[in-house]
C-alpha positions in Angstrom: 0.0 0.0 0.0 1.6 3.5 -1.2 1.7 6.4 1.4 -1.6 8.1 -0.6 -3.6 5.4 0.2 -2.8 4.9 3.3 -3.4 9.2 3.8 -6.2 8.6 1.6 -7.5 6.0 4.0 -6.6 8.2 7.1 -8.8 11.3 5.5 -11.6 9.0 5.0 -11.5 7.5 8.3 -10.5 10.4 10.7 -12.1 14.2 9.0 -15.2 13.8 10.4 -13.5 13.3 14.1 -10.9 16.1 13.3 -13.8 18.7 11.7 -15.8 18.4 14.8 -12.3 19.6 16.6 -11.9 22.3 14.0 -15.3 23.9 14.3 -15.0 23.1 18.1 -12.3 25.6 18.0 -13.5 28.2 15.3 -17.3 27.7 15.9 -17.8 28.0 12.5 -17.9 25.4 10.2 -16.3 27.1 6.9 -13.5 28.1 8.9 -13.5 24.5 10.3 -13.1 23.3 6.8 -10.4 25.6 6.1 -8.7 25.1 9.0 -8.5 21.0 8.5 -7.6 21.0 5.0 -4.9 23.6 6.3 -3.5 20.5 8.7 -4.7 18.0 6.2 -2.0 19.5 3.7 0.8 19.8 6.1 0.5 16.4 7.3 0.1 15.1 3.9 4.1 16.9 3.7 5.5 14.9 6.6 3.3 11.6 6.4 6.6 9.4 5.7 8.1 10.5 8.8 5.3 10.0 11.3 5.1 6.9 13.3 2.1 5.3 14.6 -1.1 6.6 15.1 -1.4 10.0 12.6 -4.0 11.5 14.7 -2.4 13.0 17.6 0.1 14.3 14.9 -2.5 16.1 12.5 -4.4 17.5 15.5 -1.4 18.9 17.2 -1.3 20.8 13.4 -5.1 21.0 13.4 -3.9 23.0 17.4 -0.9 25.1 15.6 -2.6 26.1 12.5 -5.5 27.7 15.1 -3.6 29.3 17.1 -1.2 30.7 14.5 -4.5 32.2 12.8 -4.7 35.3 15.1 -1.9 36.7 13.0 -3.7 36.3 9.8 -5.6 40.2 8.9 -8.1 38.5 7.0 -9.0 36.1 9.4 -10.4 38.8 11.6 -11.2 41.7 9.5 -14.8 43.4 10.3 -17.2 43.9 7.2 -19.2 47.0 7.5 -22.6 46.1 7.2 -25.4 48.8 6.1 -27.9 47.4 8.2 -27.5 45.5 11.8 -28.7 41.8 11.5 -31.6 40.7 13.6 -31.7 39.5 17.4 -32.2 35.8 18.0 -35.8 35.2 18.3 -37.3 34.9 21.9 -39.2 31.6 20.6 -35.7 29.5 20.4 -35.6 26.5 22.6 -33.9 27.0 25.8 -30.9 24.8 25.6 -29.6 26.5 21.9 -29.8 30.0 24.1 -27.8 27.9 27.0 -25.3 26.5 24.2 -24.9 29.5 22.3 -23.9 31.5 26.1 -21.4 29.2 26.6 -20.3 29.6 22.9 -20.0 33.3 23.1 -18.2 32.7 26.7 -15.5 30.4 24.9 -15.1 32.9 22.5 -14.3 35.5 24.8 -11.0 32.9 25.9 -7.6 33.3 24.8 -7.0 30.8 21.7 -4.5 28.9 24.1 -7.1 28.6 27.2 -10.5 27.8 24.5 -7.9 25.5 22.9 -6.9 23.5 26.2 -11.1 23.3 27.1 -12.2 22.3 23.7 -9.5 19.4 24.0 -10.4 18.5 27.4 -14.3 19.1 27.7 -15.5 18.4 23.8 -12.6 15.5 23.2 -12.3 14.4 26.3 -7.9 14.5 26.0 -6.0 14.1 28.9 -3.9 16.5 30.4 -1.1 14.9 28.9 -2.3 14.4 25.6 -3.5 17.9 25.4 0.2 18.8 26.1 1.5 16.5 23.6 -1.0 18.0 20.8 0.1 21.6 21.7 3.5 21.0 22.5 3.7 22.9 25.7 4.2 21.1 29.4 1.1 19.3 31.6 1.4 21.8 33.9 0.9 25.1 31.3 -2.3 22.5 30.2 -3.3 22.8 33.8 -2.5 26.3 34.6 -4.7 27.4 31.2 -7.4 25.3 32.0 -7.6 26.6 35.4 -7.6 30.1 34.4 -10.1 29.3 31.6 -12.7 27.6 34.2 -12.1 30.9 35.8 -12.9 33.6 33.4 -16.1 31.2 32.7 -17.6 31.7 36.0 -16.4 34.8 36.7 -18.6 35.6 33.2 -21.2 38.0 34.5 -23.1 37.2 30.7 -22.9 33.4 31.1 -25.3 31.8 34.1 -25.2 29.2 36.0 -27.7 27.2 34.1 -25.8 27.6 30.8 -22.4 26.3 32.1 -24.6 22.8 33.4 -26.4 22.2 30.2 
């Protein structure tokens, strides 16, 4: 079997895992895209070289490529709108409106702390493979994620019901 089967058979097999990490991070799913073909493409450059498993190698990317986005103009440019877009409707269900606080909430985070939660809450990564996919010590992972679970509650905008939903 060459090396693009065997990636071929590792995109099959693993996007849908790694997209849900990718919009887990952006919260939006374009970007999500973008942001996994991003890893996807620089993985596909050093697939020879890796060993083993591939996935804890193409989400530490997936991690990097995030992270690294901040610097990117583009990526946060505002787009002057001529009219304001309309408020949520009142008549949504109750736990989208609890969601979407503690999306907002998340979003408020530095990349690194959102990044550490979003590994640890929504993929259920231990400290030390958290560490591993960002390259940075166990106890930085536990430090951010401290400070993270912090900031949350501290959140005047986010309520109690929200973060237990």
């Amino acid at each position: 079997m060459t090396a693009s089967d065997t990636f071929a058979e590792f995109v099959a097999a693993r996007s849908p895992r790694l997209q849900r990490t990718a919009y887990l991070l952006t919260h939006d799913w374009g970007q999500a895209e973008d942001l996994l073909q991003t890893a996807l493409v620089r993985a596909w450059g050093a697939w020879g070289r890796i060993d083993g498993d591939p996935e804890p190698y193409v989400r530490k990317i997936l991690v990097n490529v995030y992270a690294s986005w901040w610097r990117r103009r583009w990526r946060h440019a505002e787009q002057p709108m001529s009219q304001l877009p309309e408020p949520p409707t009142a008549d949504r269900m109750a736990d989208v409106d609890k969601r979407d606080e503690v999306w907002r909430a998340l979003g408020r985070l530095p990349r690194r702390q959102r990044a550490v939660l979003v590994l640890r809450y929504f993929e259920d990564m231990t400290e030390a493979q958290i560490a591993e996919a960002m390259g940075i010590s166990v106890g930085t992972v536990k430090s951010q994620a401290k400070r993270a679970l912090e900031k949350l509650r501290l959140d005047e905008s986010l309520t109690l019901e929200a973060l237990h939903a």
